[in-house]
KEROLUM-770732 format. One record per atom (N, C-alpha, C): residue in three letters; residue number from 1; x negated, y negated, z negated. Coordinates in steps of 0.1 Angstrom, whole numbers, always signed. Each point is the difference from the previous one (the first is absolute). Example, Ala and Ser with C-alpha at 12.3 -4.5 7.8 and 13.67 -1.06 7.14 Angstrom:
BEGIN
ALA | 1 | -132 | +57 | -78
ALA | 1 | +9 | -12 | +0
ALA | 1 | -9 | -12 | +0
SER | 2 | +4 | -11 | +7
SER | 2 | -9 | -11 | +0
SER | 2 | +8 | -11 | -8
This chain:
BEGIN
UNK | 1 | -327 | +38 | +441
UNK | 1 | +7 | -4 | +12
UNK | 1 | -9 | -8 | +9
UNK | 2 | -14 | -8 | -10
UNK | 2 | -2 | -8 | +11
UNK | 2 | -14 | +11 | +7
UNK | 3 | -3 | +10 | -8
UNK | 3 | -8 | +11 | +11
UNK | 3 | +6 | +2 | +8
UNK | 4 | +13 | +5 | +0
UNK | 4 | +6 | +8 | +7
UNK | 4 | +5 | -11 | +14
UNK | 5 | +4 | -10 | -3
UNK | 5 | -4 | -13 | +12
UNK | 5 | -7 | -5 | +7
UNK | 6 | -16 | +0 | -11
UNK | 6 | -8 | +2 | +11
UNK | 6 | -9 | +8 | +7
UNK | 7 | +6 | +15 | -3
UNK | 7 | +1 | +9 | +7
UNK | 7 | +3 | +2 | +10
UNK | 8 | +13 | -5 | +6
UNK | 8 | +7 | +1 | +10
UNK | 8 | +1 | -11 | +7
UNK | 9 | -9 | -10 | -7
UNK | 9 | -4 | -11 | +9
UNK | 9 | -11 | +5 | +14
UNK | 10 | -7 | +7 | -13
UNK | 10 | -11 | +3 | +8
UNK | 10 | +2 | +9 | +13
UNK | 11 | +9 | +9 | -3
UNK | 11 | +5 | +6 | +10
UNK | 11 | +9 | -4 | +17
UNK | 12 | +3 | -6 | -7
UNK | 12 | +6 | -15 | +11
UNK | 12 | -7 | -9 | +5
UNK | 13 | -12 | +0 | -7
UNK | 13 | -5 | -15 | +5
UNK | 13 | +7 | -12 | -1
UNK | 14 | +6 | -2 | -12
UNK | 14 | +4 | -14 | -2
UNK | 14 | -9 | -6 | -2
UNK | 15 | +4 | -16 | +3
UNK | 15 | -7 | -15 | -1
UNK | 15 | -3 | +0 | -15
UNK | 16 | +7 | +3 | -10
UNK | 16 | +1 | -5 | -12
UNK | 16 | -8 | +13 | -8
UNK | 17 | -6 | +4 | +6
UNK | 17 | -10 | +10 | -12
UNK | 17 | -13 | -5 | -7
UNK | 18 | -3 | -11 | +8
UNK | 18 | -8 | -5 | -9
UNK | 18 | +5 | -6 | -17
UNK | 19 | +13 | -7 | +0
UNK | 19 | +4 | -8 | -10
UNK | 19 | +7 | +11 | -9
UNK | 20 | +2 | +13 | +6
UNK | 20 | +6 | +12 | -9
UNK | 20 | -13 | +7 | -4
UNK | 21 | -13 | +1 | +4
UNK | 21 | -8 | +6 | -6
UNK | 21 | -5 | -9 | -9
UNK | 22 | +0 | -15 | +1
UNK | 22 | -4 | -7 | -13
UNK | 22 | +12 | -1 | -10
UNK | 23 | +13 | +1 | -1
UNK | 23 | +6 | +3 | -8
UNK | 23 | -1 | +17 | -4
UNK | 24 | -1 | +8 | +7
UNK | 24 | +2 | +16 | -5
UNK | 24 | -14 | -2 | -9
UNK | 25 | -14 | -6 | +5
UNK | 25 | -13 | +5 | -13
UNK | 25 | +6 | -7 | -9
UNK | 26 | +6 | -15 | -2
UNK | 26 | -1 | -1 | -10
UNK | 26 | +8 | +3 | -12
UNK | 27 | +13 | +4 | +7
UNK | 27 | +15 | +7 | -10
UNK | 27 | -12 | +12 | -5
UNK | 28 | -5 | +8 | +6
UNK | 28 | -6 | +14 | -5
UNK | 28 | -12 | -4 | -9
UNK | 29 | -7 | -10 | -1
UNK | 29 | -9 | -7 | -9
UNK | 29 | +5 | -4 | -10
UNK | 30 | +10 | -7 | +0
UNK | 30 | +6 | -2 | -14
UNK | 30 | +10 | +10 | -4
UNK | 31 | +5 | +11 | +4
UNK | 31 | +4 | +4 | -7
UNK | 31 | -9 | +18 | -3
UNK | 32 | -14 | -1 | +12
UNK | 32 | -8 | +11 | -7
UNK | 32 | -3 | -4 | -15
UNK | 33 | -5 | -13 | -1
UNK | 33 | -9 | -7 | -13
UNK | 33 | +10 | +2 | -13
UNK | 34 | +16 | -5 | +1
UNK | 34 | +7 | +0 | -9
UNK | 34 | +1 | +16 | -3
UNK | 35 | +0 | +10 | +11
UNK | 35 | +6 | +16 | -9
UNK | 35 | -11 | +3 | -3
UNK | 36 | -15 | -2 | +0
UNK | 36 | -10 | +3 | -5
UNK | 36 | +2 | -7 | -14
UNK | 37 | +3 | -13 | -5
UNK | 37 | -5 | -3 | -12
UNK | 37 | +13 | +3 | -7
UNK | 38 | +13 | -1 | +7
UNK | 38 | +7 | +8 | -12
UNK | 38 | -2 | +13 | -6
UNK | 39 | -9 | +7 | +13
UNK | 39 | +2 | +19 | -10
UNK | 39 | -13 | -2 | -9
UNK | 40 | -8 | -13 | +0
UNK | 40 | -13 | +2 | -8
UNK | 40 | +10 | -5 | -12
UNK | 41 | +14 | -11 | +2
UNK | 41 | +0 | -6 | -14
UNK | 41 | +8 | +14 | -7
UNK | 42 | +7 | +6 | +7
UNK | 42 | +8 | +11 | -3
UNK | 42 | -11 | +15 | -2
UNK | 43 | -11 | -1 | +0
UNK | 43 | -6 | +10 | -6
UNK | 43 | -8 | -8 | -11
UNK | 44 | -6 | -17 | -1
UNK | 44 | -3 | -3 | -13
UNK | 44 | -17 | -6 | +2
UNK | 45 | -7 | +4 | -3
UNK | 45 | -13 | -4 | -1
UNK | 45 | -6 | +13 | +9
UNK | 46 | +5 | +9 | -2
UNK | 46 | -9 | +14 | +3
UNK | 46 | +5 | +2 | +17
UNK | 47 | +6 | -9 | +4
UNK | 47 | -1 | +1 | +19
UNK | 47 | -9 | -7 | +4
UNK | 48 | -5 | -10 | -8
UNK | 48 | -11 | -4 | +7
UNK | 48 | -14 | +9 | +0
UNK | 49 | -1 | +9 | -7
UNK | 49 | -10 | +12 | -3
UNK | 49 | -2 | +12 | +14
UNK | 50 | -12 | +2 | -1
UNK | 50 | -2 | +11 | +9
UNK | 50 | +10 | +14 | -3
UNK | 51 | +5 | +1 | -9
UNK | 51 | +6 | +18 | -5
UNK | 51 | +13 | -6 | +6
UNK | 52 | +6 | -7 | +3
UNK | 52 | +12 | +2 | +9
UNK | 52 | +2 | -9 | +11
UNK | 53 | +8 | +7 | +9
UNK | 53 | -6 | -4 | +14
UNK | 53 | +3 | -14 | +4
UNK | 54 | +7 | -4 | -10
UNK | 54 | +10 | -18 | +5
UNK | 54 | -12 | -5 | +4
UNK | 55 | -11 | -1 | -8
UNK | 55 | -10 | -7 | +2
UNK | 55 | -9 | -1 | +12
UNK | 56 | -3 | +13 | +13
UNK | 56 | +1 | +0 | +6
UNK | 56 | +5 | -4 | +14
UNK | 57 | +16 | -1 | -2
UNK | 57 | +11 | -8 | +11
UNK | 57 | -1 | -12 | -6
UNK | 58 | -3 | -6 | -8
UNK | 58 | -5 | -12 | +0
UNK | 58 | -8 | -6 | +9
UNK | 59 | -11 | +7 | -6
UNK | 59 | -12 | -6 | +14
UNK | 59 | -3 | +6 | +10
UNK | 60 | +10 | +9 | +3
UNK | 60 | +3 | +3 | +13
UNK | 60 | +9 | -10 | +9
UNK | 61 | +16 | -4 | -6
UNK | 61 | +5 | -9 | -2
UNK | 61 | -5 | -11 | +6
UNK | 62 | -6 | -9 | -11
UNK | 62 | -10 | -12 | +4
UNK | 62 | -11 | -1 | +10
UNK | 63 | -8 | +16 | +2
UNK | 63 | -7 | -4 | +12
UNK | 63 | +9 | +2 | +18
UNK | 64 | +10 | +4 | -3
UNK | 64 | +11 | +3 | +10
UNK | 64 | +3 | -20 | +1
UNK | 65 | +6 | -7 | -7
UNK | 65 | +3 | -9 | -2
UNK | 65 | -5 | -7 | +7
UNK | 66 | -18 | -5 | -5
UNK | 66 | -5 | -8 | +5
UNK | 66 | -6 | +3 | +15
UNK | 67 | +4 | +13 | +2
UNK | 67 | -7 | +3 | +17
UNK | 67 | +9 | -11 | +7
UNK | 68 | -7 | -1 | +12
UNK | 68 | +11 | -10 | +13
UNK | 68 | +6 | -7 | -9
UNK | 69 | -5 | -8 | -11
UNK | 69 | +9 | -13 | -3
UNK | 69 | +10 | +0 | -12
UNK | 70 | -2 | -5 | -11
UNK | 70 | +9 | +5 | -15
UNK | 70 | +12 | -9 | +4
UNK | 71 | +12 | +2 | -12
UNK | 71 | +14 | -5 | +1
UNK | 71 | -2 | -17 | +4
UNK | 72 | -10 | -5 | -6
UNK | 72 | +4 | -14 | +4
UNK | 72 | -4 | -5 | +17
UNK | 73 | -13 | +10 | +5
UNK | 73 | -2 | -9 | +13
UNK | 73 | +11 | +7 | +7
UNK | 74 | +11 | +8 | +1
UNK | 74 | +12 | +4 | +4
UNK | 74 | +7 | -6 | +4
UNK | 75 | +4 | -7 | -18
UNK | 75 | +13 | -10 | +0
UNK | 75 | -4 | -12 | +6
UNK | 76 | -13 | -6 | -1
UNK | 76 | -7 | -9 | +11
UNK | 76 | +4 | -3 | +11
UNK | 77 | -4 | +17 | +5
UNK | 77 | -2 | +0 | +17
UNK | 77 | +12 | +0 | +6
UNK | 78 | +15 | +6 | -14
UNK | 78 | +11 | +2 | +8
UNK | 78 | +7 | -16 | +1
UNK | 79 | -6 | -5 | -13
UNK | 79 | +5 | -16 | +4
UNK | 79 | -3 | -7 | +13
UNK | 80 | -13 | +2 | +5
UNK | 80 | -9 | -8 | +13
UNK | 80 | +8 | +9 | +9
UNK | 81 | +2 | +7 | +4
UNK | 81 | +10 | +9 | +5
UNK | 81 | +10 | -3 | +5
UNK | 82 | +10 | -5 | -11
UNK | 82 | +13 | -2 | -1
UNK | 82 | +6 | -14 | +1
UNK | 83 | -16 | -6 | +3
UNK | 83 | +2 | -13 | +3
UNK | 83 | -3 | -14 | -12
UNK | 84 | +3 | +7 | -10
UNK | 84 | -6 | -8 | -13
UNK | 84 | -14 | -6 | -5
């Protein structure tokens, strides 16, 4: 929902797309990082291995993550933001 927000921020040109793009990376940062290490804990030792592909959306994953800014300078910037 909050893509699809600031989606249609964008579209509009609302004031507030800055403080929705620092919330939208970082909702998608924490919860790319969590579905990656559940399916590694839910396949065991052998997703972190090259022979199946978890291991790749991993660090696919994580280098997505840290581009433009990982989950914490997000929650940061949405604080300074938001006035906090």
């Amino acid at each position: 929902s909050l893509v699809l927000k600031s989606l249609q921020c964008i579209d509009e040109g609302g004031e507030e797309l800055l403080v929705l793009a620092s919330m939208t990376k970082a909702k998608t940062a924490l919860v790319g990082k969590r579905a990656c290490c559940e399916a590694i804990q839910m396949f065991g030792g052998i997703g972190m291995t090259d022979e199946i592909d978890i291991g790749f959306f991993l660090k696919r994953a994580q280098a997505l993550i840290n581009t433009f800014g990982d989950a914490n300078y997000h929650l940061d910037r949405y604080g300074r933001l938001s006035g906090y």
